[in-house]
C-alpha positions as CSV (number, residue, x, y, z in Angstrom):
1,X,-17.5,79.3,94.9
2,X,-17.1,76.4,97.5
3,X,-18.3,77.8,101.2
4,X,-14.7,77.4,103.3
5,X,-15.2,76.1,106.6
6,X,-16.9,78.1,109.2
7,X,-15.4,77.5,112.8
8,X,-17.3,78.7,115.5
9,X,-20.3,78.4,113.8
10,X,-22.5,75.8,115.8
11,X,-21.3,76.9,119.1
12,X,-23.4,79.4,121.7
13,X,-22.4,82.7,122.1
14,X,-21.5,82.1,126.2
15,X,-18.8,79.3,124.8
16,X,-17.6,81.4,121.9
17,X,-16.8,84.4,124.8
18,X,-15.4,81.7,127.0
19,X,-12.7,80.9,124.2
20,X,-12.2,84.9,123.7
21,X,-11.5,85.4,126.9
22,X,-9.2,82.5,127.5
23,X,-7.5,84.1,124.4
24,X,-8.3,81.1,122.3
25,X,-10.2,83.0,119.8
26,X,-8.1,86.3,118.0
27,X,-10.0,86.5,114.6
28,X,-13.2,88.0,112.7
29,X,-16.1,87.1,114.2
30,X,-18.3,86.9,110.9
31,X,-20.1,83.6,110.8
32,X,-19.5,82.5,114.8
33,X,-22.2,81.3,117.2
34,X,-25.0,81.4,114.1
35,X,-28.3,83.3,115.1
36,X,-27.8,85.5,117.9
37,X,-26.6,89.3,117.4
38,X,-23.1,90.7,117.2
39,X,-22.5,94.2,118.5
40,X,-20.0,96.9,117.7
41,X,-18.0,98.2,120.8
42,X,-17.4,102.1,121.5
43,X,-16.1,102.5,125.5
44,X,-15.9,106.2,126.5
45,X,-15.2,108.1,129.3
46,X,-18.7,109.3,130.9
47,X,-17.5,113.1,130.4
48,X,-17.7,112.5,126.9
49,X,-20.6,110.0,127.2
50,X,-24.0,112.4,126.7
51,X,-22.6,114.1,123.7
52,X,-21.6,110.1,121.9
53,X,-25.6,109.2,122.6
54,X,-26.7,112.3,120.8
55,X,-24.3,111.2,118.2
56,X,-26.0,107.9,117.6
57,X,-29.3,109.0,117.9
58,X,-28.6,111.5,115.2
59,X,-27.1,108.9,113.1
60,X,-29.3,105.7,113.7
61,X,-28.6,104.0,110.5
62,X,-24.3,103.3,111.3
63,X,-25.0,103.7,115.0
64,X,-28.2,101.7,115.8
65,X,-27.9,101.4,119.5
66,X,-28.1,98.2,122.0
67,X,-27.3,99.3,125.4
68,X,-25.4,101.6,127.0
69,X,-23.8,100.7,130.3
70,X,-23.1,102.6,133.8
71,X,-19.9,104.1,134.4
72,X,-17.2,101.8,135.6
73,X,-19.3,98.5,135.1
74,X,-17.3,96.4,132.9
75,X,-21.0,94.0,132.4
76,X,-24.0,94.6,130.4
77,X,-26.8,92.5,131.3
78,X,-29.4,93.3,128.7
79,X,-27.0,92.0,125.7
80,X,-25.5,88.9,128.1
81,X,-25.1,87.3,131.1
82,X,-21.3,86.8,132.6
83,X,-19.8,89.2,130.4
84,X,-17.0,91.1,131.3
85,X,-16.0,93.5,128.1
86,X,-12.7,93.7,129.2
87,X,-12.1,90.4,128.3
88,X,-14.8,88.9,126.1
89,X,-13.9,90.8,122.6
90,X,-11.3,89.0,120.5
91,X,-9.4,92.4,119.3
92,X,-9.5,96.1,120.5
93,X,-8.4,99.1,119.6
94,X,-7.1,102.4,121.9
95,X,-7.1,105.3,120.6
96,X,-5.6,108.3,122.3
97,X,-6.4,112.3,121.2
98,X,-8.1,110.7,118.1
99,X,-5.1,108.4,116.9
100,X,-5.6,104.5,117.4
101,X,-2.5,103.8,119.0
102,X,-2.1,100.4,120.4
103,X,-4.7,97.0,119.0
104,X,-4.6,94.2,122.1
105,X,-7.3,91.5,123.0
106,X,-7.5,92.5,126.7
107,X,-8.4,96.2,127.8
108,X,-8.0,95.1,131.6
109,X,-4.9,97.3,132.1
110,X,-6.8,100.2,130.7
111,X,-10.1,100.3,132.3
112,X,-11.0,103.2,134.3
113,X,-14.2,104.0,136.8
114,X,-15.3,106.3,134.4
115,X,-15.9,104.4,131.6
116,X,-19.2,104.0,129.9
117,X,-19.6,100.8,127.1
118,X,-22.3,101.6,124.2
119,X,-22.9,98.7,122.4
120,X,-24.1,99.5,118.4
121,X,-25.6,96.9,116.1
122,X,-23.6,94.6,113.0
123,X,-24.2,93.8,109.8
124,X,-23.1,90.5,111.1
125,X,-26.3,89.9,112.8
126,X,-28.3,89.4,109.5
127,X,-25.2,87.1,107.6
128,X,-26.9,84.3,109.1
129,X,-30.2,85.2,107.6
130,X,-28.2,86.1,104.3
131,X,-26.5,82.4,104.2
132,X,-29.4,80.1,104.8
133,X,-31.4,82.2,101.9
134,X,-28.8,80.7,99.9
135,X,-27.1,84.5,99.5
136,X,-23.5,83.9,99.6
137,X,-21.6,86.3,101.9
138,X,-17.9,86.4,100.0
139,X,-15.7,87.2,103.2
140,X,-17.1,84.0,105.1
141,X,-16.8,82.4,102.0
142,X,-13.3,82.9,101.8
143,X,-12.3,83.1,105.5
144,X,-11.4,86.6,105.6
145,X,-12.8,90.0,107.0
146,X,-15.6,92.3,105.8
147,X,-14.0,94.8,103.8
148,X,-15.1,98.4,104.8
149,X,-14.6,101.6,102.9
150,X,-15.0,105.5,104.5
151,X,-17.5,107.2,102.1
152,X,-17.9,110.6,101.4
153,X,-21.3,110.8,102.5
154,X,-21.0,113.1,106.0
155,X,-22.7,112.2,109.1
156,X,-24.7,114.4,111.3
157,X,-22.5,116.5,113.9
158,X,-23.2,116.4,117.0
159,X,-20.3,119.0,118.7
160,X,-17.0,117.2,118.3
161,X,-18.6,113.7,116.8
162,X,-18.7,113.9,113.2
163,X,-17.3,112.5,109.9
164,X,-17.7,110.2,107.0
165,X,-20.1,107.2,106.9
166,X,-18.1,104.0,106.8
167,X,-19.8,101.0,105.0
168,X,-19.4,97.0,104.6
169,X,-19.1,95.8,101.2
170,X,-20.7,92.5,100.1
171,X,-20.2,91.8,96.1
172,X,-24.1,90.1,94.6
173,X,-25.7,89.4,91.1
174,X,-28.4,91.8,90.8
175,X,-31.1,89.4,91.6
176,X,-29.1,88.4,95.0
177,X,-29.0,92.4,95.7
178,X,-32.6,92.3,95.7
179,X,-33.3,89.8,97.6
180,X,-30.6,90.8,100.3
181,X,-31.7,94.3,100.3
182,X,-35.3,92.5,101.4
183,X,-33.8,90.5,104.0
184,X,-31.4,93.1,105.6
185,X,-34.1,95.7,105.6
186,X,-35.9,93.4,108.3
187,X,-32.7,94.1,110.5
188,X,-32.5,97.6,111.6
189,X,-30.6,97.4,114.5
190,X,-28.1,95.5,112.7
191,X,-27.8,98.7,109.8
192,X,-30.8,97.5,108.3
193,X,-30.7,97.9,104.2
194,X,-28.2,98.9,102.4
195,X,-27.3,102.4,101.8
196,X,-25.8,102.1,97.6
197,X,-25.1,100.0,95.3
198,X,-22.9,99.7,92.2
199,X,-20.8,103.1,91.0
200,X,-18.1,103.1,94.6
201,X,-16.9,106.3,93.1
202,X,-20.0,107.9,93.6
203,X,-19.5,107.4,97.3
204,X,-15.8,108.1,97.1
205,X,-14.5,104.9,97.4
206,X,-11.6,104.8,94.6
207,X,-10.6,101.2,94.6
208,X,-12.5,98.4,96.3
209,X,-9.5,96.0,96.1
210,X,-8.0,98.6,99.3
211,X,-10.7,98.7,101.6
212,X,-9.6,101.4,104.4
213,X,-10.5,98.2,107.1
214,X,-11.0,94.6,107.0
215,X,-9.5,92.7,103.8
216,X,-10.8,93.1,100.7
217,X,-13.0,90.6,98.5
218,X,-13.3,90.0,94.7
219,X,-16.3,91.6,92.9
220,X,-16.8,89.0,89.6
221,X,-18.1,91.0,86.4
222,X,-21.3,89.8,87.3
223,X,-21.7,91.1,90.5
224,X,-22.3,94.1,91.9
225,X,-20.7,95.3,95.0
226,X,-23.7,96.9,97.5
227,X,-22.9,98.6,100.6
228,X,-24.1,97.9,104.0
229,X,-23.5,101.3,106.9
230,X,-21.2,99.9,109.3
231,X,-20.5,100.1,113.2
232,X,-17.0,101.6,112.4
233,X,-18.4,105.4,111.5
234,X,-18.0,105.9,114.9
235,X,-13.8,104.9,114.7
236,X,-14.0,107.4,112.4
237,X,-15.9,109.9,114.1
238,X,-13.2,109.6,117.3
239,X,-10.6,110.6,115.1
240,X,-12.5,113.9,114.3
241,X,-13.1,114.2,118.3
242,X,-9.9,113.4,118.9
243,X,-10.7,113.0,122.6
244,X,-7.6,112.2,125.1
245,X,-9.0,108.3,125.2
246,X,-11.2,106.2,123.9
247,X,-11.2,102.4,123.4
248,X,-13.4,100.4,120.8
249,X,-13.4,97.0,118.3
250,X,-11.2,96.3,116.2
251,X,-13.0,96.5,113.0
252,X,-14.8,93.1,112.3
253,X,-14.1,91.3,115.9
254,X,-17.1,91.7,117.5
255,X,-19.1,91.3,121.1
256,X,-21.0,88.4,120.4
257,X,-24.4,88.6,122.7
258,X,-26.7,85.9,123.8
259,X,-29.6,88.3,122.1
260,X,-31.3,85.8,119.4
261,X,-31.5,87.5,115.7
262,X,-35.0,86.7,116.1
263,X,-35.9,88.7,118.5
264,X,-34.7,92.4,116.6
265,X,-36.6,91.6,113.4
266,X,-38.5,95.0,113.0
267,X,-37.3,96.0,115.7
268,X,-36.4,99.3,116.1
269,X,-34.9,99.7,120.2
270,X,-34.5,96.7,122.6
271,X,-37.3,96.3,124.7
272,X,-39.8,97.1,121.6
């Protein structure tokens, strides 16, 4: 299958946000500003705050965290300079007593002094690794965003956060499995290695031509579909919360941070 073109690709991340935030960018992020990490989004008030970071620490492997910003500061310096996360996301979602509500590309009207950003790794972050292996990834491939599927497999509770794991599906021959399995597992703030492989049912997913976010992909008879934990458990674990208001990403349009991909290989935390 012929690679479709990748815009975005060469630029650096600090342009790619510039073009975000001028609303000149309103798509999936997979395959933009090549090398350097992509982050989920989760933007919470600081009541609710304490309880979200037990959450993620309990559940490392869909929640693998990045930073975690002060109440009311719409910046985060440790992921990139000039950011303002109002702004600099190309699609966001608002959810209100657990029900996404409303999907804009600027949360400027909503922001509020008590809001805390946590910023969670992206399978995204290894792609880049994935595609100059010679792995194909199928959604950059064919222009279109990372299907995702809620599982049945539960996460761990922590008070009102809880629910299913969500997971990114990438379709491989079972030799390409391997060898992507071996390269993601160097990424585990970006969800590390997968988490299954082959029989979706045994997960719960009933048909991967309806993926429950993103669009969905074809799976040839040779492939295998193998599933990456995703940074959208926690979308899924506000709906359980079902606190008055939340904001996050919408599901495949990403922060993109001026962090390097190199520099989280093995690593565990930031800073490590």
């Amino acid at each position: 299958m012929a690679p479709a073109s990748r815009p975005f690709r060469s630029f650096a991340p600090g342009e790619v946000r510039r073009l975000i935030r001028a609303k000149q960018i309103d798509a999936p992020t997979a395959g933009m500003a090549d090398g350097y990490v992509q982050a989920n989004l989760v933007i919470l008030p600081q009541v609710d705050a304490e309880l979200f970071l037990a959450y993620c620490a309990a559940n490392p492997k869909p929640c693998p965290l990045l930073g975690v910003g002060e109440p009311g500061k719409v910046s985060l310096d440790v992921l990139a300079k000039n950011l303002d996360i109002r702004t600099d996301v190309p699609g966001y979602r608002i959810f209100r007593d657990g029900v996404a509500t409303e999907r804009v590309n600027d949360i400027t009207p909503y922001w509020r002094d008590d809001l805390v950003i946590f910023a969670l790794g992206c399978s995204f972050s290894f792609e880049h690794a994935l595609v100059d292996a010679g792995l194909p990834v199928r959604h950059i491939e064919l222009g279109r965003n990372v299907p995702m599927f809620r599982t049945s497999i539960p996460t761990i509770p922590c008070g009102l956060f809880r629910g299913p794991l969500v997971v990114s599906m990438r379709p491989y021959r079972p030799a390409e499995a391997i060898a992507a399995i071996l390269m993601s597992e160097r990424y585990p703030l970006a969800h590390g290695a997968p988490v299954h492989m082959g029989f979706p049912e045994a997960i719960g997913i009933v048909d991967l031509g309806k993926p429950d976010f993103g669009d969905p992909v074809p799976v040839e008879a040779d492939e295998i579909p193998v599933f990456w934990a995703c940074g959208v458990t926690p979308q899924a674990a506000l709906e359980q919360a079902a606190l008055p208001f939340a904001i996050t990403h919408d599901p495949g349009h990403m922060l993109i941070t001026d962090i390097a991909n190199e520099r989280i290989v093995g690593v565990q935390r930031l800073g490590v």
